[in-house]
MARFIMAR-724866 format. One record per residue: residue in one letter; x, y, z of N, C-alpha, C in turn. Coordinates in steps of 0.1 Angstrom, whole numbers, plus 2048, in hexadecimal, padded with zeros to 3 digits. Layout:
% residues N
AXYZXYZXYZ;...
% end
This chain:
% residues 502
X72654347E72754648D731550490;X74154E48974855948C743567486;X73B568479737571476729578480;X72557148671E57348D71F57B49D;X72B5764A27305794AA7395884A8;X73F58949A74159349573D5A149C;X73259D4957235A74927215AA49B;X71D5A64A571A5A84B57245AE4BB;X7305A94B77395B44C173E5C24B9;X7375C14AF73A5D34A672D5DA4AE;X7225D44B57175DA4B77145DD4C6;X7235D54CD71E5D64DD72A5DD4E0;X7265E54E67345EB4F07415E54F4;X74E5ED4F47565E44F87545E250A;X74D5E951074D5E551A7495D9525;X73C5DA5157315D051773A5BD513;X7405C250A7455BC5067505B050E;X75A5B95107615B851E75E5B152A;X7545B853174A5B153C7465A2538;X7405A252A73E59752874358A527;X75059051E75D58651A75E58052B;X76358953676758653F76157A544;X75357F54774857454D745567549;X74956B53C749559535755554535;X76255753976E55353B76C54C54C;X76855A55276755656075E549564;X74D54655F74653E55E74A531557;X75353354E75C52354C764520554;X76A52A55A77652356476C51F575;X76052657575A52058575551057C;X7495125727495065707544F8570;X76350156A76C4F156C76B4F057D;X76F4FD57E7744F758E76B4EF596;X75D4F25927514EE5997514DE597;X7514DC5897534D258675B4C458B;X76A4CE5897754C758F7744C45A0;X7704C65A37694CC5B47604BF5B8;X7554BE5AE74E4B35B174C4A75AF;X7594A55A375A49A59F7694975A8;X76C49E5AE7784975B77754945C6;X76549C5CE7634975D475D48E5D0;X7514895CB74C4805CB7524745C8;X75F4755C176946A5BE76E4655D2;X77246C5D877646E5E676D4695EE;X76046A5EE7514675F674F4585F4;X7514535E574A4455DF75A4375E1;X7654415E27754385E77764395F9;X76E4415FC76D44060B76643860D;X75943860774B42D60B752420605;X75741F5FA75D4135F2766409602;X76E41360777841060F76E408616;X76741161D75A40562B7563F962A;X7553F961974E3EF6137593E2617;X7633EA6117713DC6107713D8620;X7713E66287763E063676B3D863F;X75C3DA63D74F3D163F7533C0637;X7553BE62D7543B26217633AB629;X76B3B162E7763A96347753A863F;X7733AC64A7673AA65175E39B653;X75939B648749390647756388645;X75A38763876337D63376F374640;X77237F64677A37664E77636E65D;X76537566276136F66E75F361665;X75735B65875735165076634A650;X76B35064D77634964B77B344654;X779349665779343671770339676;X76633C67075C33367676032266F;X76732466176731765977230F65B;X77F31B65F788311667784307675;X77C30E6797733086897682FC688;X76530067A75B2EE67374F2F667A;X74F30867C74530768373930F67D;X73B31166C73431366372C30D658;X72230E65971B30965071331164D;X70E30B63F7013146366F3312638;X6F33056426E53036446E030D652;X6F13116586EE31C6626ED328660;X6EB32C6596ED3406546EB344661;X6E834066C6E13496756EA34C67F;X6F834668070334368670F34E680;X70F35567671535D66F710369679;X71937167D71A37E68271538767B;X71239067D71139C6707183A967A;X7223B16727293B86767243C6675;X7183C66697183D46667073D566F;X7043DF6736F93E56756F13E7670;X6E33E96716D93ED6656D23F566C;X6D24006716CE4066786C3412672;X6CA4156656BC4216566BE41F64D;X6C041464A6C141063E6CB418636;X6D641563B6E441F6376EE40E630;X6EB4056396F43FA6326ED3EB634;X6F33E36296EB3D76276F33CB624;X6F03BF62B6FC3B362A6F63A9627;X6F93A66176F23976186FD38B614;X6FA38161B70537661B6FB365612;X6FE36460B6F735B5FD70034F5FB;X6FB3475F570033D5F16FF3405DE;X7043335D67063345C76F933A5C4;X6EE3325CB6E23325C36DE33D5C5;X6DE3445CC6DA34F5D46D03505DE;X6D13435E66CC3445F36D134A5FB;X6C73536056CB35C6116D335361C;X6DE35761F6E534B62B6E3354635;X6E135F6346E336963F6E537E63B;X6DA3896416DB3906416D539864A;X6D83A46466D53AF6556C73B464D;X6BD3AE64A6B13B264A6AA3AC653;X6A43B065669B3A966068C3A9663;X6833A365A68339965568A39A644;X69138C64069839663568D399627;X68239262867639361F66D3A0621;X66C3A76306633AE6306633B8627;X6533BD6226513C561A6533D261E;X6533D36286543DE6306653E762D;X6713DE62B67C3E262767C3E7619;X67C3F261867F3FC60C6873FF605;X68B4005FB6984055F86A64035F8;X6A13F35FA6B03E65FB6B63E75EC;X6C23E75EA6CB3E45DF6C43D55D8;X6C43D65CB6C03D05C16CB3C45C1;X6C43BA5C56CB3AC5C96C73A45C1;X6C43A55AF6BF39A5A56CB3955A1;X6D73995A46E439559C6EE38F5A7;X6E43875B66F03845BF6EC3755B8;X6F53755B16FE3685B170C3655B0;X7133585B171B3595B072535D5A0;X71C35A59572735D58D72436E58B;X71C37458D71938158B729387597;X72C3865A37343855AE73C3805A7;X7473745A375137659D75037E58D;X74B38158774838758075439757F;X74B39D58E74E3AA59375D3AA59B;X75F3A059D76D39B5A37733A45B0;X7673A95B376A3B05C576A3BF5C0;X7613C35B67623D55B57543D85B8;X7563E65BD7473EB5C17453F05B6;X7363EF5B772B3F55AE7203FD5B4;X71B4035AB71040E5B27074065AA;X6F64025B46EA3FD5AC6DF40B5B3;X6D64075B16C94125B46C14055BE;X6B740C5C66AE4005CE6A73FA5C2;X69F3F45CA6983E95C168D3EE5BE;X6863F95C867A3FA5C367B4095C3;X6854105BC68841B5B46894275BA;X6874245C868342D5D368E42D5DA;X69843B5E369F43C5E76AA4415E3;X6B443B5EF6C543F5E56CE4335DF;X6D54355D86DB42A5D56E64275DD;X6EC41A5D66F240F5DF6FE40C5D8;X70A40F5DE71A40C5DE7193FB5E2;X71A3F15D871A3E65D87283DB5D8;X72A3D85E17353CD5E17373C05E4;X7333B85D17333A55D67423A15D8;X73F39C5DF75138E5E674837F5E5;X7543775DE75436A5DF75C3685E8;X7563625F275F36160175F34E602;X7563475FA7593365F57573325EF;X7573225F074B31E5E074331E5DD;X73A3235EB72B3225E872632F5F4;X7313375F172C3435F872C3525F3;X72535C5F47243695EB7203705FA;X72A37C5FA7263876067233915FA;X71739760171A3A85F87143AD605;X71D3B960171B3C460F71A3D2603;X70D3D860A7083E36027083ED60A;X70F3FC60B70C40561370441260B;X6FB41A60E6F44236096FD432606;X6FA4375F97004435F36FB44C5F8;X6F744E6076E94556076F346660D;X6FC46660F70947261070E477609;X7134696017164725F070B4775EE;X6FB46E5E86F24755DF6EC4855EA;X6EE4855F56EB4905FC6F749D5F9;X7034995FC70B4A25F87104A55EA;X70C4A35DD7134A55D970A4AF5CF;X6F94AD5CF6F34BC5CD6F24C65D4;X6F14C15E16F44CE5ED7024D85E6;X7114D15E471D4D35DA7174DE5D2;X70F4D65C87084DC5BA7044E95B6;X6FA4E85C26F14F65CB6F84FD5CA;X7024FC5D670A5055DA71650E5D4;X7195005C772350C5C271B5135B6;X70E50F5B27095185A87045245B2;X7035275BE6FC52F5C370A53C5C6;X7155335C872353D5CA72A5435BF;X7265365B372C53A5A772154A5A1;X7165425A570D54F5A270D55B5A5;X7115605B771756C5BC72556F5B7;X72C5685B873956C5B17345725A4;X73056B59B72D57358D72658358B;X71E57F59571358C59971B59559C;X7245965A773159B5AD73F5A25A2;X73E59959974959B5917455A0582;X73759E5807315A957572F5B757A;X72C5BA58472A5C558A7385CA58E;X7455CA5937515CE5937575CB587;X7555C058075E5C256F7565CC56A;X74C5CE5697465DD56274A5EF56A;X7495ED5747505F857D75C5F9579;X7665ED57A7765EF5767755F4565;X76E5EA55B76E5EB54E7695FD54C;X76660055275D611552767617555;X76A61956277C61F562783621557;X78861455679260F54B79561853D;X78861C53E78161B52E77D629531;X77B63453B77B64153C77F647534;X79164753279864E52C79364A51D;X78E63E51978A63D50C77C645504;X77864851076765351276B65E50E;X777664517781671516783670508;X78966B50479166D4F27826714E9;X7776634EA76D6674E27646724E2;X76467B4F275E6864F176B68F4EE;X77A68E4EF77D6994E877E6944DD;X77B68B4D477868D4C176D6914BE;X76368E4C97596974C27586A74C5;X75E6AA4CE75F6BC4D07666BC4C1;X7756B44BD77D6BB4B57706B84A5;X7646B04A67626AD49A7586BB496;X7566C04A374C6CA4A57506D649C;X75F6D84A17656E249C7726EC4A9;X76E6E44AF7786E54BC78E6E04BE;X7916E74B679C6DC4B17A76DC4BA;X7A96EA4C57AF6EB4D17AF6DC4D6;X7A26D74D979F6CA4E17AA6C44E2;X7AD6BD4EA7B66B34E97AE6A84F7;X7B76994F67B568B4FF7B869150B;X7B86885197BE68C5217CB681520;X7D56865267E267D5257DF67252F;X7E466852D7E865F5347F5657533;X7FA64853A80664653B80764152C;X81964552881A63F51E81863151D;X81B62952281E61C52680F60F51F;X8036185257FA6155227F5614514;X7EC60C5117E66125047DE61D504;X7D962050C7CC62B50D7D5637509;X7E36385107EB64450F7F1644502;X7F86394FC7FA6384F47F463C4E6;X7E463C4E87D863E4DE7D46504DE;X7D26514EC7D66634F27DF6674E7;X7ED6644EB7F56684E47F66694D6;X7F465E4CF7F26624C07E86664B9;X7DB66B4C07CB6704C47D567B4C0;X7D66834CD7DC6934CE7E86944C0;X7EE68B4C07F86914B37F16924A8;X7E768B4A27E36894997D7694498;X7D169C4A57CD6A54A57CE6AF4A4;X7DF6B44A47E66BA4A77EB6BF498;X7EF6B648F7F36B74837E46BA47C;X7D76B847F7CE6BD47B7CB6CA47A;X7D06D04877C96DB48B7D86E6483;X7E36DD4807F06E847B7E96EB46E;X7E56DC4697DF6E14597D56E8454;X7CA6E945F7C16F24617C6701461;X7CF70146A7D170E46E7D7713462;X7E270E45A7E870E4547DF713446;X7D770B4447D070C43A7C571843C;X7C171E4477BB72A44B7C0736446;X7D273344E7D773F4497DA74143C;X7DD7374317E073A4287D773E422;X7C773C4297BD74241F7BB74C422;X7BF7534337BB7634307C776642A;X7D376442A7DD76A4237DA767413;X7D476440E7CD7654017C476D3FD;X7BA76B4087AF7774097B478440B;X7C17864137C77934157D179340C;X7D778D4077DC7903FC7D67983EF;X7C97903EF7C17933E37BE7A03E5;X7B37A03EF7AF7B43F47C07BF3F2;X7CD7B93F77D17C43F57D87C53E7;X7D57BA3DF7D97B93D17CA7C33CC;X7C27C23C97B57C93C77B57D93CE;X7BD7D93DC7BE7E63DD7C87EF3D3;X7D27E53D67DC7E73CC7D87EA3BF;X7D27E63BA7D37EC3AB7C87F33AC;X7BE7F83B67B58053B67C18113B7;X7CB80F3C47D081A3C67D681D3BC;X7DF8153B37E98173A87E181D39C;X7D581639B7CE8203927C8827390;X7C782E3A07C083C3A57D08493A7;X7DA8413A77E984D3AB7EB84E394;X7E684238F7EC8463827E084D37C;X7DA84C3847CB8533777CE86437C;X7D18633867D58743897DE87A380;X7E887637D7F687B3777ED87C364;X7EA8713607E386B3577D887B355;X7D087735E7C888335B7C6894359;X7D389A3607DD8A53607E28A5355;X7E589B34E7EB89B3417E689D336;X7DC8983387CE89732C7C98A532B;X7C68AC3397C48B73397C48C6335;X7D78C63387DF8D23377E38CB32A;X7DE8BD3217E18C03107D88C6306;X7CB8C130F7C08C930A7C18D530A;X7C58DE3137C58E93167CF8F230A;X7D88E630A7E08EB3047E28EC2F4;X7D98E52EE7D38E52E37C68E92E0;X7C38F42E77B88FA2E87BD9092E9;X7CC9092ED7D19142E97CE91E2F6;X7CB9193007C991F30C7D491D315;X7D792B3207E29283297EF92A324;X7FA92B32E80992D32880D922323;X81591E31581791331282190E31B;X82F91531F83791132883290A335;X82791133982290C34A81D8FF347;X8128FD33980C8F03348188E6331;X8218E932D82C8DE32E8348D8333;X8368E533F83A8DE34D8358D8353;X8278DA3568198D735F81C8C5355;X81E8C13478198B734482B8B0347;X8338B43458418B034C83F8A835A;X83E8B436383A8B036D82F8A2376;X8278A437281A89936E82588C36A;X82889035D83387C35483987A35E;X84688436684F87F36F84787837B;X83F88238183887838982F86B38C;X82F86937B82685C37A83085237B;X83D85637484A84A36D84D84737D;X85085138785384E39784E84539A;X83D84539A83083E39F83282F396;X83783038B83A82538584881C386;X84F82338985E81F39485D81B39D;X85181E3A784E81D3B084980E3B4;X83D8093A98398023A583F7F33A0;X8497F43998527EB39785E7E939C;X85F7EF3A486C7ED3B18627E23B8;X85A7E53BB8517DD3C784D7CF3C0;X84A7D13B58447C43AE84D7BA3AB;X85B7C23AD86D7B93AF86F7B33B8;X8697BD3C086F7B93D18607A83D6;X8597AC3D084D79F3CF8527923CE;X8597973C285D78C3BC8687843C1;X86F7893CC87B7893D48887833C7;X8897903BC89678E3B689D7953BB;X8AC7903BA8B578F3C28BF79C3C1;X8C67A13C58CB7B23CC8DA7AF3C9;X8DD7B83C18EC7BB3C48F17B83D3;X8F37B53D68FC7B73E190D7B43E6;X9107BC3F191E7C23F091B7CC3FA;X92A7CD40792B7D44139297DF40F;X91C7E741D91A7F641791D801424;X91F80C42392480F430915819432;X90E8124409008184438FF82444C;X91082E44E90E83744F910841448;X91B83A43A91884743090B84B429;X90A84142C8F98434228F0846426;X8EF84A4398E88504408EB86243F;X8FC86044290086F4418F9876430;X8FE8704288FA87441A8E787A41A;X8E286F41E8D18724198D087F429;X8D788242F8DA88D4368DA899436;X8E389642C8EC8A44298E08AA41F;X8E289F4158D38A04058CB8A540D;X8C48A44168B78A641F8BA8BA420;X8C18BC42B8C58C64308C88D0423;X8CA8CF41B8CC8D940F8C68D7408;X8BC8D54078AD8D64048A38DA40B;X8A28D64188968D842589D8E442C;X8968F342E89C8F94348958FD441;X8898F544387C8FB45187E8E8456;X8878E345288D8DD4608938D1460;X8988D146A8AA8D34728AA8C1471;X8B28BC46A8B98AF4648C38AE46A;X8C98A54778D189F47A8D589247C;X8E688E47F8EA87F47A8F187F489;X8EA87348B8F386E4978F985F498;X90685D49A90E85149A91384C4A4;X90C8434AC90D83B4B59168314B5;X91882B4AA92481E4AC9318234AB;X93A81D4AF94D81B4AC94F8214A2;X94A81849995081348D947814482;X94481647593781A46C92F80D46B;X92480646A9237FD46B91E7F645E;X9287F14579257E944F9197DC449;X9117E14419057D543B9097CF42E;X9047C642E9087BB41D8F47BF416;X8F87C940D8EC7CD4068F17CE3FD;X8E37D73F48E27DF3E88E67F03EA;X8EF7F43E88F27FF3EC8E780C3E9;X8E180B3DA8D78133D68CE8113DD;X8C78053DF8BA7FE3E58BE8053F7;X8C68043FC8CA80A4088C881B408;X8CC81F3FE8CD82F3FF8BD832400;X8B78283F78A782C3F68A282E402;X8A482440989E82341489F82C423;X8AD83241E8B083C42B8AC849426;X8AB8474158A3856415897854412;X89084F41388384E41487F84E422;X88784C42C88284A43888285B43D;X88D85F43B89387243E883877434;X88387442487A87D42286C87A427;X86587342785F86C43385D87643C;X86887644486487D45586388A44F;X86D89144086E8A443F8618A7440;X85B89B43484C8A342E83E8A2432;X83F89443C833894446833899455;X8378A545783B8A746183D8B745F;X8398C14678368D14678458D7467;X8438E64648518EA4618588EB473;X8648EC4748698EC48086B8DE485;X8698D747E86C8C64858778C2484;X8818BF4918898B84908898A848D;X8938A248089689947E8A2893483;X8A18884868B188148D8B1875487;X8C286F4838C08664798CE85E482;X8CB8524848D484D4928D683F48A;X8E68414898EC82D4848F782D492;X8EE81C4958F681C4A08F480A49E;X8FB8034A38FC7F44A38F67E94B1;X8EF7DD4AE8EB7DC4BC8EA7CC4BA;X8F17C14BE8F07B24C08F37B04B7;X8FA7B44AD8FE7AF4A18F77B2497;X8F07C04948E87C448E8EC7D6487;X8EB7DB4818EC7EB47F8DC7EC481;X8DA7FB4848D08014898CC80D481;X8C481147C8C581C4748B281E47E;X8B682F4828AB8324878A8842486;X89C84447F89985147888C85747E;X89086248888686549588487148F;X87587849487088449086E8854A0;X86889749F8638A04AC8538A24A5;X84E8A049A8448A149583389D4A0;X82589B49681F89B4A181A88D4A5;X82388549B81E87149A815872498;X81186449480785948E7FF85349A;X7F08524967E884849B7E883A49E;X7E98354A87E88264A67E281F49A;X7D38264947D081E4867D782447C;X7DC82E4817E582F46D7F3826470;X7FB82847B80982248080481547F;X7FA80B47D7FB80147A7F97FE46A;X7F58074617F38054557FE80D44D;X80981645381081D44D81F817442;X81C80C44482680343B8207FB42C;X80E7FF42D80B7FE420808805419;X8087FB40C80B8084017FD80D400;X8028153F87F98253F27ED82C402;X7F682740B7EE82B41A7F483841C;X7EA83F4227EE84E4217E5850433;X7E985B4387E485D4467D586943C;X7D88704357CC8724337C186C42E;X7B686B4317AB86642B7A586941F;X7A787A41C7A188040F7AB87D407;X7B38744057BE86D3FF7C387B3F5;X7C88883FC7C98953F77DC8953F2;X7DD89A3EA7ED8973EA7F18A73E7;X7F08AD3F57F68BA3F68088BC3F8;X8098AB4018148AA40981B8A33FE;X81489F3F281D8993E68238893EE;X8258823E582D8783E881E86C3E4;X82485D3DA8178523DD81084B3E2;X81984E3F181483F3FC81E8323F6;X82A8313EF8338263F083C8273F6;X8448313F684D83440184E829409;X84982B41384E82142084981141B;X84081041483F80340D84C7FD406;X85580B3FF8618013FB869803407;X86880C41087080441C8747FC422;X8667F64218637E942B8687E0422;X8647DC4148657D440C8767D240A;X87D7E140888C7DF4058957D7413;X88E7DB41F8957D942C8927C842F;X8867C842C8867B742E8897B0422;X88C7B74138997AF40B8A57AE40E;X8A57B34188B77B541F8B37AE42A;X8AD7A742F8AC79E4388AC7A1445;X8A67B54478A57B84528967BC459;X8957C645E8857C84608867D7468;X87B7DD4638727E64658667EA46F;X8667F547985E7F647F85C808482;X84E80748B84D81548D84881949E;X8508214A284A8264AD8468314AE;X8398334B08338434B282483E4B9;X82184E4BC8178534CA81485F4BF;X80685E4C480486D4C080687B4C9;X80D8864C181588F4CC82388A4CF;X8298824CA8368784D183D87B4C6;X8388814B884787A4AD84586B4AC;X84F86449F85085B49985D85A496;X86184949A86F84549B867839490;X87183B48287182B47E881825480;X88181B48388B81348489280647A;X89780547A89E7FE46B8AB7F6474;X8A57E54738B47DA47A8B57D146C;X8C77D546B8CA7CB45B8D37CA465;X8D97B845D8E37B14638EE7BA463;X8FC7B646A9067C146690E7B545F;X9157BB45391E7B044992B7AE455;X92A79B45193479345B93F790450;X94B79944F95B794442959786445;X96078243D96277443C973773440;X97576B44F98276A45198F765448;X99B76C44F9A37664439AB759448;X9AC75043F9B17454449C174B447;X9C57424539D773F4509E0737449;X9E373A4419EA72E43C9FC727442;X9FD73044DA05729455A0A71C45F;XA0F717462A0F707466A0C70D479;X9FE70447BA01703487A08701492;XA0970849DA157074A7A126FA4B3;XA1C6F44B2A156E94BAA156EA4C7;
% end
């Protein structure tokens, strides 16, 4: 049965469910009360009629009891006995008997006629049946099965006398299914009444639980924004919201999470794969030059001097490209930098000065904006790289006559190294790709302008090992500012070892 009941409620709605529970809670408590209702009136109706009975029976008993003090009673006179009660519809009935159960006297009239219907069942007036019952009423049915029944009360009122006074249940048996009717017919609207608003309330209630299940199914869709709508914490519904949304929440971080790590895998991969296209398209060049001007030169063609420099030249530029290459594949690896305070204006003035006595078609200037020089906790080499790569950078992509400006200045707790051209700038799609490697603004990937495309790749790479960062502003026609923010080195204060003053 419990398994049964189980079953059924994994299969019906909780609402249905609910409604239901309620109705059968509610329909046990009208039936007690109904119950309790009718068994307390009818208890009330049959101690009222009981009462009439006692106050009729004392009554008969005591006009006898007058008459016997008076000598003016006798049994041979029944007809001398009063009768107090009425018989007016056959509502009440009085018979006065002797042991044997002769009629001494009653309110029938005639007391044989066939014609009286529905008289209380008088086979048991005698007297020991009467002391027997010792003055309690009893309920009999008529005699001839027809009618209502009869609230019966025998009295031994002598020695050879039996009263029974019978009144008709015909009030109770009227009222107390009219009762019956009535409350099945209220208990009935009520229920009708209260399935139809327990399902309205239960539907409410249960909205916000509609809400959650259509947003898990948006989120199962693929919708993972979704979220519950809130409600009070207090409640369970909110309470279920609430761990709903977090728990979707931590879904949607893992997802995401797990997205990006896969295009950053995927892009990892492409520019590992570009990566070693480009690296083995900059070494097959040098490589191939080489092979060339040996042939050449073992074929006994050409100046031998020019073939030797030509293949000089070529090695040096490959060993760079290979320098180049393993600087970066260090900085990958994030092994760790000398480091130790560097001063980020000498090293600006220096790759400066280097610049200017070399570049004679244009104009290299240093400008110093802070107090005081502003000190970084770096790699001093790894720093020098980077400010001459940024100077050569601007000399050699950029037309003769360009001024360069090379500006350290300090700003929130930061040094500033900023290396501005007059040149003719970068595109929005190259100025967004100009920090990777082997990326070149030309497309016929032509190297008239010399240089690999790492350059600003170890820029970026050296600047954010130093824990700073790298950026570019340019416009085409505008010039090109890159900008360089590294921490500024904080000394470590010196203790006092003096006694405090109190």
């Amino acid at each position: 049965m419990i398994r049964t009941l189980r079953a059924l409620q994994d299969r019906v709605p909780l609402r249905v469910t609910l409604v239901a529970a309620l109705l059968l809670l509610v329909t046990i408590a009208l039936g007690a009360s109904g119950a309790t209702a009718t068994y307390v009136l009818r208890g009330y109706l049959i101690s009222r009629l009981d009462a009439q009975l006692s106050t009729t029976t004392n009554q008969v008993a005591e006009t006898i009891r007058k008459q016997q003090q008076n000598n003016s009673y006798s049994s041979r006179t029944p007809a001398t006995i009063p009768i107090p009660v009425t018989r007016g519809t056959t509502s009440a009935f009085l018979w006065i008997g002797d042991a044997a159960g002769n009629v001494l006297n009653t309110n029938i009239d005639p007391p044989n006629n066939e014609e009286n219907q529905g008289e209380p069942d008088t086979k048991a007036r005698t007297l020991a049946y009467a002391e027997k019952l010792a003055g309690q009423p009893i309920t009999v049915r008529p005699e001839d099965g027809r009618g209502f029944r009869w609230r019966v009360l025998m009295t031994v009122a002598g020695p050879d006398l039996v009263i029974i006074v019978a009144l008709t249940q015909e009030d109770v048996d009227d009222t107390m299914p009219q009762l019956t009717n009535t409350l099945f017919a209220v208990d009935g609207l009520v229920l009708a009444a209260l399935a139809v608003i327990g399902y309205l309330v239960v539907h409410t209630m249960l909205r916000r639980l509609t809400l959650v299940e259509r947003a898990a199914q948006a989120i199962a869709a693929g919708d993972l924004t979704r979220r519950a709508p809130p409600a009070h914490p207090d409640t369970e519904v909110g309470r279920l919201s609430a761990a709903f949304n977090y728990m979707v929440s931590q879904i949607e971080m893992a997802f995401s999470a797990r997205a990006a790590s896969e295009y950053e895998a995927r892009k990892s991969e492409a520019r590992m794969r570009r990566f070693a296209a480009d690296a083995s398209h900059e070494l097959r060049t040098p490589l191939t030059a080489i092979r060339g001007f040996a042939e050449l030169y073992r074929q006994g063609g050409g100046d031998p001097a020019h073939i030797i420099g030509r293949i000089e030249h070529n090695a040096t530029r490959m060993g760079v490209l290979v320098d180049d290459l393993l600087l970066l594949a260090r900085l990958d690896q994030q092994r760790p930098l000398e480091m130790a305070p560097v001063d980020l204006l000498s090293l600006a003035a220096e790759a400066v000065h280097d610049t200017s006595a070399t570049v004679t078609d244009h104009r290299v200037e240093l400008r110093a904006l802070a107090e005081e020089p502003p000190l970084v906790l770096g790699d001093e080499s790894r720093l020098r790289q980077v400010v001459g790569n940024l100077v050569s950078n601007a000399v050699r992509h950029t037309p003769a006559g360009t001024e360069v400006t090379v500006t350290v200045d300090t700003a929130g707790g930061s040094a500033m190294l900023v290396v501005a051209d007059t040149g003719p700038g970068l595109a929005p799609q190259d100025a967004a790709r100009v920090f990777e490697r082997f990326f070149r603004t030309d497309p016929a990937r032509t190297r008239t302008l010399g240089g690999s495309g790492l350059g600003l790749s170890i820029v970026q790479a050296l600047v954010e090992a130093h824990g700073g960062e790298v950026w570019l502003d340019t416009a085409p026609g505008e010039g090109a500012r890159f900008m360089v923010r590294l921490p500024l080195f904080q000394p470590p204060h010196e203790i006092s070892t003096e006694p405090a003053e109190s």
